[in-house]
DOMAR-492436 format. One record per residue: residue in three letters; residue number from 0; x, y, z of N, C-alpha, C in turn. Coordinates in nm, 2 decimals, padded with zeros to 4 digits. Layout:
<recs>
residu / num / nX / nY / nZ / caX / caY / caZ / cX / cY / cZ
Ala / NUM / X / Y / Z / X / Y / Z / X / Y / Z
...
</recs>
This chain:
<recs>
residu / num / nX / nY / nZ / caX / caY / caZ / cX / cY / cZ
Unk / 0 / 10.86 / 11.62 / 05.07 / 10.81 / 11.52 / 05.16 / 10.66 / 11.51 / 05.13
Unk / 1 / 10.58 / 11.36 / 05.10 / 10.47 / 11.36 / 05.10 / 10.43 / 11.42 / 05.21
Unk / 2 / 10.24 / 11.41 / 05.21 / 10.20 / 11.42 / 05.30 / 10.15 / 11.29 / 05.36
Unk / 3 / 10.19 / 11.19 / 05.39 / 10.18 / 11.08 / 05.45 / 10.32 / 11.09 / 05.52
Unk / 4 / 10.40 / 11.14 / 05.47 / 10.50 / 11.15 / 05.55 / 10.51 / 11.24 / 05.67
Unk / 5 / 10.46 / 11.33 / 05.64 / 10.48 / 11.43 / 05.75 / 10.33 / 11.39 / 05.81
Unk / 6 / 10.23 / 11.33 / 05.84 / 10.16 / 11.26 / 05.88 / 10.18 / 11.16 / 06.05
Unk / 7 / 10.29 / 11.11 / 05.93 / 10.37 / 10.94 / 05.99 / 10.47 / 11.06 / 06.12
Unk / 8 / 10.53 / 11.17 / 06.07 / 10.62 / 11.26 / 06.16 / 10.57 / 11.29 / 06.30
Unk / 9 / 10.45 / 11.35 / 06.26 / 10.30 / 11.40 / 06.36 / 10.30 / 11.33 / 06.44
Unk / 10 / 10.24 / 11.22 / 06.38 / 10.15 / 11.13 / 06.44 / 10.27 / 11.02 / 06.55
Unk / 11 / 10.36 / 11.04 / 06.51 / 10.46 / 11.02 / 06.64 / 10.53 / 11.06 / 06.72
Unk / 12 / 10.56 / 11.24 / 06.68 / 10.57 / 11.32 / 06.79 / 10.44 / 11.35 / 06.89
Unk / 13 / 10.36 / 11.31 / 06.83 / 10.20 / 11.31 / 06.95 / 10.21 / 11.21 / 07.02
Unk / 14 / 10.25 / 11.08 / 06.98 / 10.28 / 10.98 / 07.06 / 10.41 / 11.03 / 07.15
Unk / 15 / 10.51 / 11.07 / 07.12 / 10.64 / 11.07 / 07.21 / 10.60 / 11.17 / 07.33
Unk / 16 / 10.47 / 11.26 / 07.28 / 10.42 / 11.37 / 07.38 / 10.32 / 11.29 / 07.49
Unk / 17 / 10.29 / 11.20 / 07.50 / 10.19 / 11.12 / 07.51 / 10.21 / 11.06 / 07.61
Unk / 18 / 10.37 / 10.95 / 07.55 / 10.43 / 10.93 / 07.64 / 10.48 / 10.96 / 07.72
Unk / 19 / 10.54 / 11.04 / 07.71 / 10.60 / 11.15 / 07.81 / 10.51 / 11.23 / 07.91
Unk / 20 / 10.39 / 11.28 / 07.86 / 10.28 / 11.31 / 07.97 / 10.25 / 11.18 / 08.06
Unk / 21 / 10.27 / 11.07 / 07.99 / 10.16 / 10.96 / 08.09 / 10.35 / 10.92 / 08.21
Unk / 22 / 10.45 / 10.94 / 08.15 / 10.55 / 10.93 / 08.24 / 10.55 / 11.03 / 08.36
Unk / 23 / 10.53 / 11.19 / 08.27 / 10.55 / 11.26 / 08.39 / 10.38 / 11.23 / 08.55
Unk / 24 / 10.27 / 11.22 / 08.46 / 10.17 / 11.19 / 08.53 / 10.21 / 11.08 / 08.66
Unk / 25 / 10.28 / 10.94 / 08.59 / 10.33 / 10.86 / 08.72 / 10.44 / 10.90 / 08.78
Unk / 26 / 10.49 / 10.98 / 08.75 / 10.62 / 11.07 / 08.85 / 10.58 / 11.12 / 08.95
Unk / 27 / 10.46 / 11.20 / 08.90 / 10.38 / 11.33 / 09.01 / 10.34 / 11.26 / 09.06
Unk / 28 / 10.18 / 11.15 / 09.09 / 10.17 / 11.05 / 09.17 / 10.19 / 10.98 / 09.27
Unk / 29 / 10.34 / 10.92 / 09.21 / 10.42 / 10.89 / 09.36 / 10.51 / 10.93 / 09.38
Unk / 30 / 10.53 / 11.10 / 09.37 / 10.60 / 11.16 / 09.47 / 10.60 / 11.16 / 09.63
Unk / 31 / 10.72 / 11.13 / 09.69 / 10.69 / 11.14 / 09.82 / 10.66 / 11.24 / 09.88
Unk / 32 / 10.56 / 11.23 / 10.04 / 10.52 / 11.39 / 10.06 / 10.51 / 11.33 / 10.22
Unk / 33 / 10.62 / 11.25 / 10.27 / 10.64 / 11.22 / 10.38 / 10.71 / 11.15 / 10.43
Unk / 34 / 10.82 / 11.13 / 10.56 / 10.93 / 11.05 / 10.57 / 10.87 / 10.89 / 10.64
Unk / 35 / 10.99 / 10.83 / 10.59 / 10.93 / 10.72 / 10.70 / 11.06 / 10.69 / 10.77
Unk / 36 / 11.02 / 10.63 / 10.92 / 11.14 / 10.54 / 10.98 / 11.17 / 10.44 / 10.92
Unk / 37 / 11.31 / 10.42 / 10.98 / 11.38 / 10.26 / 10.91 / 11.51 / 10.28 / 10.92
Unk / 38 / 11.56 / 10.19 / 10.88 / 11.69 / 10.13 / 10.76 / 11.69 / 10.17 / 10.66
Unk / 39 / 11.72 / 10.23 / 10.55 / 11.70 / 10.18 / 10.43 / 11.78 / 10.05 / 10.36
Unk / 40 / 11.71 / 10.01 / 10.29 / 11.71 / 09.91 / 10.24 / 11.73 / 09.83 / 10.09
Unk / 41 / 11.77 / 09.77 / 09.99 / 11.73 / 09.77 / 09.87 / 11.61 / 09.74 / 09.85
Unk / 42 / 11.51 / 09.75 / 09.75 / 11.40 / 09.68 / 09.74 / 11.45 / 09.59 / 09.62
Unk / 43 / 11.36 / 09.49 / 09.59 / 11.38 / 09.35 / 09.54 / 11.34 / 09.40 / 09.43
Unk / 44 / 11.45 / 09.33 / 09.30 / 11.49 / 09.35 / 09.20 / 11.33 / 09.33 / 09.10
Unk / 45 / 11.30 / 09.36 / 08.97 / 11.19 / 09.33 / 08.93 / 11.20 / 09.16 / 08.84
Unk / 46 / 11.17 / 09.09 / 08.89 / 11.18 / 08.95 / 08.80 / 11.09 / 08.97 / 08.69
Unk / 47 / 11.01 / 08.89 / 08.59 / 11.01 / 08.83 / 08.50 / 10.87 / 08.88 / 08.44
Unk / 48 / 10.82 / 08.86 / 08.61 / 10.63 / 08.89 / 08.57 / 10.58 / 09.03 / 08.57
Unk / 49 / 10.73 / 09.11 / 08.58 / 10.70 / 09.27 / 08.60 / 10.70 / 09.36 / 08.70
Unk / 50 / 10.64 / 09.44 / 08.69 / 10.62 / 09.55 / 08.79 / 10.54 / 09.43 / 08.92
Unk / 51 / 10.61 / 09.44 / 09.08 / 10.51 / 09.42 / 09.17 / 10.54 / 09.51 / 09.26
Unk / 52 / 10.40 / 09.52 / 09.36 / 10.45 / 09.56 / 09.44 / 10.56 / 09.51 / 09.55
Unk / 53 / 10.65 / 09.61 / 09.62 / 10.76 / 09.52 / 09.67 / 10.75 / 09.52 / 09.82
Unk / 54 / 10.67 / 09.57 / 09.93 / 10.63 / 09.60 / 10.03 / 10.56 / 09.46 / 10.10
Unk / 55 / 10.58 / 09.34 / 10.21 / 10.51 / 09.25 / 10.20 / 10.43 / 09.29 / 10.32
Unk / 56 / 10.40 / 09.42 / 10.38 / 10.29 / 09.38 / 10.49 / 10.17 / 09.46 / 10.44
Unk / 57 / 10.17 / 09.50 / 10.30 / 10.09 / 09.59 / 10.27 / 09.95 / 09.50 / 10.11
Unk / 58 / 09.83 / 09.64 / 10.13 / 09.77 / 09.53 / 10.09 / 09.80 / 09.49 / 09.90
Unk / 59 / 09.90 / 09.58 / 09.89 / 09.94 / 09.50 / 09.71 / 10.05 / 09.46 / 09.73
Unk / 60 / 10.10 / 09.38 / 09.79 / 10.21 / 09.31 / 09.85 / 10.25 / 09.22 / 09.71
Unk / 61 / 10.34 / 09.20 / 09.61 / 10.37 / 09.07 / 09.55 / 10.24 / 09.11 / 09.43
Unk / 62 / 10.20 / 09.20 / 09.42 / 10.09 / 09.17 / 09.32 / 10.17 / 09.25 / 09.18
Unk / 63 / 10.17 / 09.18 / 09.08 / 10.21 / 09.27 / 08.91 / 10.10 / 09.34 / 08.87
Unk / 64 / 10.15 / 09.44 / 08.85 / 10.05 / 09.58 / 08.78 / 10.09 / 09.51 / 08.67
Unk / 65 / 10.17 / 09.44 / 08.61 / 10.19 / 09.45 / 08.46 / 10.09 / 09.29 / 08.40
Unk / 66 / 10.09 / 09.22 / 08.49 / 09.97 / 09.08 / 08.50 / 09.90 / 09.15 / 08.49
Unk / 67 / 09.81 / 09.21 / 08.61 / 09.70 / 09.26 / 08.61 / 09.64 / 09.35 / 08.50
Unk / 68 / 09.73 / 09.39 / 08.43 / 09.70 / 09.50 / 08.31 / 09.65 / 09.43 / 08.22
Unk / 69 / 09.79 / 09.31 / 08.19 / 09.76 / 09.22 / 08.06 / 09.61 / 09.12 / 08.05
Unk / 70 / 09.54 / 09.10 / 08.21 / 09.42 / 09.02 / 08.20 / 09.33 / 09.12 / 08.17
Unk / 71 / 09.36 / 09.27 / 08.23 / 09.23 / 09.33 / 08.21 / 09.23 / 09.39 / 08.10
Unk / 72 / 09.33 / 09.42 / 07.96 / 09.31 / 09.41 / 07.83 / 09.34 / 09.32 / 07.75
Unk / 73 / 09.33 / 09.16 / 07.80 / 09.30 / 09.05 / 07.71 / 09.21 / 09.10 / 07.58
Unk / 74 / 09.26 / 09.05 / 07.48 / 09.18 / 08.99 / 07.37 / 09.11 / 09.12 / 07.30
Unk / 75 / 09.20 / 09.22 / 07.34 / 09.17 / 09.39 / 07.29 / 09.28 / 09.43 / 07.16
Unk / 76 / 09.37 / 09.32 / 07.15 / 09.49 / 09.32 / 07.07 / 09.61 / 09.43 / 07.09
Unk / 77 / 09.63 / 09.42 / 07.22 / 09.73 / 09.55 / 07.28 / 09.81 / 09.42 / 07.31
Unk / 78 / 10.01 / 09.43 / 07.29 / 10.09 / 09.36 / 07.32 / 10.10 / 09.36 / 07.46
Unk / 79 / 10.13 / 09.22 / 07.51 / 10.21 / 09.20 / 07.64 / 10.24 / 09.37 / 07.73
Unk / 80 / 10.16 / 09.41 / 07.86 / 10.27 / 09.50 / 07.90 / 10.37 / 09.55 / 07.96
Unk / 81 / 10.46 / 09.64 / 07.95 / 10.58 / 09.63 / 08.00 / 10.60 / 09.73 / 08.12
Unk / 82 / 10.72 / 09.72 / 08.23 / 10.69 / 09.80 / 08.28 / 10.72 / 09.95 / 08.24
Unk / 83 / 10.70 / 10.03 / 08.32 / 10.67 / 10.19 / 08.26 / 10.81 / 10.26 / 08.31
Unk / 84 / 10.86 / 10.33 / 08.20 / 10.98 / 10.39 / 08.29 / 10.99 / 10.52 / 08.37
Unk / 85 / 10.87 / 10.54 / 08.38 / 10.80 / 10.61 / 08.49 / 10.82 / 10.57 / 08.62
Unk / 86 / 10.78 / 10.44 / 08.68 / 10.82 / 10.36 / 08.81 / 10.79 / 10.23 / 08.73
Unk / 87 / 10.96 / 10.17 / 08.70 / 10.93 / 10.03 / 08.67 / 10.88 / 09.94 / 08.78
Unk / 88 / 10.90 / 09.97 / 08.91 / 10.81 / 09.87 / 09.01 / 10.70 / 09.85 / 09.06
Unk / 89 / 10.64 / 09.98 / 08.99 / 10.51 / 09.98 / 09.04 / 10.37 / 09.99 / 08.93
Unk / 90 / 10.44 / 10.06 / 08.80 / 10.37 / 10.11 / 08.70 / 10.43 / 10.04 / 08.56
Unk / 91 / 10.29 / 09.98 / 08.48 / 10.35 / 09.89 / 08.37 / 10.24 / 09.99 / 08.28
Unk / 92 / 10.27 / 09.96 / 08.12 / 10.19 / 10.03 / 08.04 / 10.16 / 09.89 / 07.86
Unk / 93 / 10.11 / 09.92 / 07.82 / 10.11 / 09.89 / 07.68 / 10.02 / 09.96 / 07.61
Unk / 94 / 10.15 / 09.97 / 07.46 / 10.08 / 10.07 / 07.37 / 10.04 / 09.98 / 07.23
Unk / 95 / 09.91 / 10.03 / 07.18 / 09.89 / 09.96 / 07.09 / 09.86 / 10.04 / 06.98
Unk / 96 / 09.99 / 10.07 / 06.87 / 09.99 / 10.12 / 06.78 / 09.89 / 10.17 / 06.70
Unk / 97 / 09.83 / 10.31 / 06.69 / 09.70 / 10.36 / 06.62 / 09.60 / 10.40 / 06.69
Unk / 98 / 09.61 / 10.34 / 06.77 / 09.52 / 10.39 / 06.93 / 09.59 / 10.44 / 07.05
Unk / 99 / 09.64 / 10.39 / 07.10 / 09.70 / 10.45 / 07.27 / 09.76 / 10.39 / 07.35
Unk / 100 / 09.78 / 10.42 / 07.49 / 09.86 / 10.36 / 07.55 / 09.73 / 10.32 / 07.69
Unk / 101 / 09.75 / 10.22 / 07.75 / 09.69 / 10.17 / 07.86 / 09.79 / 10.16 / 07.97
Unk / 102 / 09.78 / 10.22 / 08.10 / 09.87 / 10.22 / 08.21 / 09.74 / 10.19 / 08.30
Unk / 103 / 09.94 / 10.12 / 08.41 / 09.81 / 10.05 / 08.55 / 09.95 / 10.10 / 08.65
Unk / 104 / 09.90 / 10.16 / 08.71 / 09.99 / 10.19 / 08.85 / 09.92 / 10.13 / 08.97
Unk / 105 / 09.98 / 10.05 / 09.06 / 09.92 / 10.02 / 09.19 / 10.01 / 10.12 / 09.27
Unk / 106 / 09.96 / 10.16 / 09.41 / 10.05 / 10.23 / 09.49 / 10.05 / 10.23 / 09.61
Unk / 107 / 10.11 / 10.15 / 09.71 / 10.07 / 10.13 / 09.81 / 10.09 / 10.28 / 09.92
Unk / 108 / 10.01 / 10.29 / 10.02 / 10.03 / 10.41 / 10.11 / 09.99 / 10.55 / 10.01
Unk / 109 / 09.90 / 10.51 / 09.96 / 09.84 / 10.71 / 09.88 / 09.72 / 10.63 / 09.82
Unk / 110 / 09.60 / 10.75 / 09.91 / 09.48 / 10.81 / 09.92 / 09.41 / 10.79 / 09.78
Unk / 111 / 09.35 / 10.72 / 09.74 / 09.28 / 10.72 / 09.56 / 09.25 / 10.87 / 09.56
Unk / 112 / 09.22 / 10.96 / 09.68 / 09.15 / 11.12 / 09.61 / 09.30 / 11.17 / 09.64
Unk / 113 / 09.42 / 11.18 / 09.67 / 09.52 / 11.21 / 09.69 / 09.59 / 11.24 / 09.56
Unk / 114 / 09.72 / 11.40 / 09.56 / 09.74 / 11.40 / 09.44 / 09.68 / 11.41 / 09.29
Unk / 115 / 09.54 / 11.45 / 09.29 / 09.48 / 11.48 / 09.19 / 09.55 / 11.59 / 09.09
Unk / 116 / 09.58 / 11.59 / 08.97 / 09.68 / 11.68 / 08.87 / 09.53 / 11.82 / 08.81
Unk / 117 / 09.42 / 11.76 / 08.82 / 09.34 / 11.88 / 08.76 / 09.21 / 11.85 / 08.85
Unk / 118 / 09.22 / 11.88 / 08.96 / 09.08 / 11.89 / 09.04 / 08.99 / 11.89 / 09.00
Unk / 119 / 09.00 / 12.02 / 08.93 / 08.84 / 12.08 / 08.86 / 08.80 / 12.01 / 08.76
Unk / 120 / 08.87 / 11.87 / 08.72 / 08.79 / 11.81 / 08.59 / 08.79 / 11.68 / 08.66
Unk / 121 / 08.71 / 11.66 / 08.76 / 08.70 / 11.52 / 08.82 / 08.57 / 11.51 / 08.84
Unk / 122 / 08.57 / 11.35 / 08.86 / 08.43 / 11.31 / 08.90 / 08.45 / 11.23 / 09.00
Unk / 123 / 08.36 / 11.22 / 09.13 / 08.39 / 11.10 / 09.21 / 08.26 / 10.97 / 09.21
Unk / 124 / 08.30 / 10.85 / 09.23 / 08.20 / 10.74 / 09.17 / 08.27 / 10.60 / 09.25
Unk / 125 / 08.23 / 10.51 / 09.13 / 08.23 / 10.38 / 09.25 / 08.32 / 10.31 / 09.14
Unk / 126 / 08.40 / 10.22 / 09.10 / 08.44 / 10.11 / 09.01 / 08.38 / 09.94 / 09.09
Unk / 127 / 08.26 / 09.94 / 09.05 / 08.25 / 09.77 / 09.14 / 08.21 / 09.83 / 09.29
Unk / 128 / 08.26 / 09.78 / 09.39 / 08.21 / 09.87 / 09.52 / 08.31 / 09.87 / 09.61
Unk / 129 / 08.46 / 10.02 / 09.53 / 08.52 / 10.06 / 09.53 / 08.53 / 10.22 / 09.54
Unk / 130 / 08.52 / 10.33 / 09.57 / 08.54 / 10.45 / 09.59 / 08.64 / 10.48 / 09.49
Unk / 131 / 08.63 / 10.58 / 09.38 / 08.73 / 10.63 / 09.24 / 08.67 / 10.76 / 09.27
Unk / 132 / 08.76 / 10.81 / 09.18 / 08.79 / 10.91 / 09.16 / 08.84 / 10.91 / 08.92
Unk / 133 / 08.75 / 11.01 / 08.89 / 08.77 / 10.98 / 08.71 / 08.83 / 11.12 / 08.74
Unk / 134 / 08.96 / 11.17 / 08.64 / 09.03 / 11.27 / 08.63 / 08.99 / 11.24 / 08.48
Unk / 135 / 08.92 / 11.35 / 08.41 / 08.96 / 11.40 / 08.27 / 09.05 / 11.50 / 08.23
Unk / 136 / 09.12 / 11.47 / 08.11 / 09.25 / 11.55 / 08.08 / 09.35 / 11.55 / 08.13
Unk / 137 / 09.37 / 11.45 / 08.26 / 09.52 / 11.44 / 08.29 / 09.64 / 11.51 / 08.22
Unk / 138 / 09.71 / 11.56 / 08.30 / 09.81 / 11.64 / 08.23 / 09.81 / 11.73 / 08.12
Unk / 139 / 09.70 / 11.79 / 08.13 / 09.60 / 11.84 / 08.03 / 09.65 / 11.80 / 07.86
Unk / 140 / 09.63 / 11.69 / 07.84 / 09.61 / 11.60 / 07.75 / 09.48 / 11.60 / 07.72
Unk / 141 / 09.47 / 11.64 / 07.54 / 09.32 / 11.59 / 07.54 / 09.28 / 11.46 / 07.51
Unk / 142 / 09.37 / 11.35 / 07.53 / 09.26 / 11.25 / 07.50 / 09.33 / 11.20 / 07.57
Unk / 143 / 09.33 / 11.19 / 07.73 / 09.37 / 11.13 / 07.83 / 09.29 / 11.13 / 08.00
Unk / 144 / 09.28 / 11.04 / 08.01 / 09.19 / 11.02 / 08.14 / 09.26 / 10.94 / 08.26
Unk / 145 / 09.23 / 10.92 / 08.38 / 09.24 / 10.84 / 08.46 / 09.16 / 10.85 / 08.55
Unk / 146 / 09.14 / 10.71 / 08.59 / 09.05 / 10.63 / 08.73 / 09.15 / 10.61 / 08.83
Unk / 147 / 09.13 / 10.67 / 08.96 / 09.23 / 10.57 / 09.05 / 09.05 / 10.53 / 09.15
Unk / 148 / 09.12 / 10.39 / 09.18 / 09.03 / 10.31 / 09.27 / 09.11 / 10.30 / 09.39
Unk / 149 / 09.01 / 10.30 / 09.48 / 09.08 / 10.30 / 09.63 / 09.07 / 10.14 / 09.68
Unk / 150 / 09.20 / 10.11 / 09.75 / 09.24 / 10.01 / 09.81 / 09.23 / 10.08 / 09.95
Unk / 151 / 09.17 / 10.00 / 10.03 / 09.18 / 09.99 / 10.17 / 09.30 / 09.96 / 10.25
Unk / 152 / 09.38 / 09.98 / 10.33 / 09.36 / 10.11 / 10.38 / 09.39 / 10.18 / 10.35
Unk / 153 / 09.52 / 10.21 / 10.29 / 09.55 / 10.33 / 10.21 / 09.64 / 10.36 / 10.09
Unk / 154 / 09.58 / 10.27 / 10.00 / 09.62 / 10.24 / 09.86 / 09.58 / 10.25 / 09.77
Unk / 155 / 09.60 / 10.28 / 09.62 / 09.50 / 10.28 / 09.52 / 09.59 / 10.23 / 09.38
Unk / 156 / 09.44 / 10.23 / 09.29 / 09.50 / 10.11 / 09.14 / 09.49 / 10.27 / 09.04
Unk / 157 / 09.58 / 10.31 / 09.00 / 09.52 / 10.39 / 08.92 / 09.51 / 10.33 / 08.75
Unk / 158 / 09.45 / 10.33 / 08.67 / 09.39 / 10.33 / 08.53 / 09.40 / 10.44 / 08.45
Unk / 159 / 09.52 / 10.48 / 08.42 / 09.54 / 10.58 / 08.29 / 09.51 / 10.54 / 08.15
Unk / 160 / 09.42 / 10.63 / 08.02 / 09.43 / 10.64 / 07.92 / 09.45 / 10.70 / 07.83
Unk / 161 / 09.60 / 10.71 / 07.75 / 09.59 / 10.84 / 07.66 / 09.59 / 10.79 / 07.53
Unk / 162 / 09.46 / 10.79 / 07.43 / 09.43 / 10.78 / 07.33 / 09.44 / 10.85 / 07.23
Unk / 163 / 09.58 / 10.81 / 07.09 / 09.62 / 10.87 / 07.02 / 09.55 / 11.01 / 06.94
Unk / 164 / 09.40 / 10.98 / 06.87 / 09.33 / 11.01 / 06.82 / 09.16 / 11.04 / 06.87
Unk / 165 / 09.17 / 11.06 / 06.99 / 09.06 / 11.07 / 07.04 / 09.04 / 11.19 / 07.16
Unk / 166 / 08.92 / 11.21 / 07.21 / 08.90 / 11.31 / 07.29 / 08.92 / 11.26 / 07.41
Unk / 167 / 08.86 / 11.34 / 07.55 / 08.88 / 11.28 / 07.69 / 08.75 / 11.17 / 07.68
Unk / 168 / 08.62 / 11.27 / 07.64 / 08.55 / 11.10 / 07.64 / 08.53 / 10.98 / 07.60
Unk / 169 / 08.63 / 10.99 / 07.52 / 08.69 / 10.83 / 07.43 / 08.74 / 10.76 / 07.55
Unk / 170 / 08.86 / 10.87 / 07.65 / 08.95 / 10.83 / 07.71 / 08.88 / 10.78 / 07.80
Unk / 171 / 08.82 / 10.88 / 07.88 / 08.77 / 10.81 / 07.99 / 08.67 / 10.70 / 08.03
Unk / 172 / 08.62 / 10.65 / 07.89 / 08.54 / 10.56 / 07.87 / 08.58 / 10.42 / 07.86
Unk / 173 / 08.76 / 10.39 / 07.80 / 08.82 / 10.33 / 07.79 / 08.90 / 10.32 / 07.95
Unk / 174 / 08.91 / 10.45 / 07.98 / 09.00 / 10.40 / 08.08 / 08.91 / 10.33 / 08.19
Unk / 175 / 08.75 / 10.38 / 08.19 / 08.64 / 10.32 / 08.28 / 08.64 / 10.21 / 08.28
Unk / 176 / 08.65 / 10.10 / 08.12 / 08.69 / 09.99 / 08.13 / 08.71 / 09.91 / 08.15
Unk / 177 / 08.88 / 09.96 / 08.15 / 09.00 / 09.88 / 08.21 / 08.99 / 09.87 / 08.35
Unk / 178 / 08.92 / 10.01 / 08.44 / 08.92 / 09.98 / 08.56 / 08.84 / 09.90 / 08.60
Unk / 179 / 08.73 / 09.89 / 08.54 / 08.64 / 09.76 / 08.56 / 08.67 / 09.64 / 08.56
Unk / 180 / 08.76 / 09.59 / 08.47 / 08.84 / 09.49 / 08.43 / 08.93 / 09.49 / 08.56
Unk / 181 / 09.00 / 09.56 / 08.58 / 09.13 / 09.53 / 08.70 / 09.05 / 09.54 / 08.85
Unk / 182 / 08.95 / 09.59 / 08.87 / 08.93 / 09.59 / 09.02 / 08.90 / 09.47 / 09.08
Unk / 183 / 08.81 / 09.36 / 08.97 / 08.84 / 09.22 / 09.04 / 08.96 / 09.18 / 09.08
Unk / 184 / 09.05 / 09.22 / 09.01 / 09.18 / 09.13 / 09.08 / 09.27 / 09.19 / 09.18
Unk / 185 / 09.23 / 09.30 / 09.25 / 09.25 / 09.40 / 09.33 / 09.21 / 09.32 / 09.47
Unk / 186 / 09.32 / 09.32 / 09.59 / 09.30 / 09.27 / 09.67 / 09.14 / 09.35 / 09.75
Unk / 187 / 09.10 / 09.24 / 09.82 / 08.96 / 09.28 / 09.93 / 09.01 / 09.41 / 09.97
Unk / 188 / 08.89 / 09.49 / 10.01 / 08.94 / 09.59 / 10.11 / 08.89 / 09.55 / 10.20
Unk / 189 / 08.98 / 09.61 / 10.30 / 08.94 / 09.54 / 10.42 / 08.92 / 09.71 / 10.58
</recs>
């Protein structure tokens, strides 16, 4: 076997590790860690434009993570993205072959400092004049980061980055970004 071959092998089991960290990362996230009253109910199927949220009195009501993703990596050459099979209704991702994958989870009802996976490698800061929270190494991945931004009242956007070939400060620099990019379209807080 060349060695471009076993290269091409690598360099895709690092990706399948990758992906599977940034899956298990949106697993942990929105785990539940509380009951609610009700009915239960179905929630509404995912149409066309992707991941939304499906909750209507809440403040990401109807909004696509997977829109929102695709405006805030316009014209970076990452395909259309899809939703994540991590939480297809709430979490969309695109990967752009040679670099990494870009995820956008919105989540209604959880705390932007809530659920942190590595405390001790965080930083707390602003995205726009928003309250975040930067996790380096997520899932102790080294070339993986995330931002979650807080939505008012009690919601947040998170911005994961796991970059094929690069370190956390690649990551987190990119994933800084995209959060930049996505907080405009993030409902007011109110």
């Amino acid at each position: 076997m060349s060695v471009f071959a076993v290269h091409g092998v690598v360099g895709r089991t690092r990706r399948l590790y990758q992906l599977a960290g940034l899956a298990a990362l949106t697993l942990i996230l929105t785990a539940c860690d509380s009951s609610v009253g009700g009915n239960p109910s179905p929630e509404p199927s995912v149409g066309s434009s992707g991941a939304t949220a499906p909750l209507s009195n809440t403040p990401l009501a109807g909004m696509s993570s997977c829109k929102a993703l695709d405006q805030a990596i316009a014209g970076q050459g990452f395909p259309a993205s899809k939703p994540s099979i991590a939480d297809l209704e709430h979490a969309c991702d695109a990967l752009k072959a040679g670099y990494g994958d870009i995820g956008l989870n919105l989540q209604d009802g959880q705390s932007y400092d809530s659920d942190l996976i590595n405390p001790v490698s965080t930083k707390t800061g602003n995205v726009g004049h928003r309250r975040a929270i930067l996790e380096l190494q997520t899932n102790h991945q080294s070339g993986a980061c995330a931002v979650s931004i807080e939505i008012k009242p009690k919601s947040r956007a998170i911005v994961l980055a796991v970059l094929s070939s690069a370190g956390p400060d690649e990551a987190c620099a990119e994933a800084r970004k995209v959060a930049e990019a996505v907080e405009p379209l993030l409902p007011a807080n109110t």
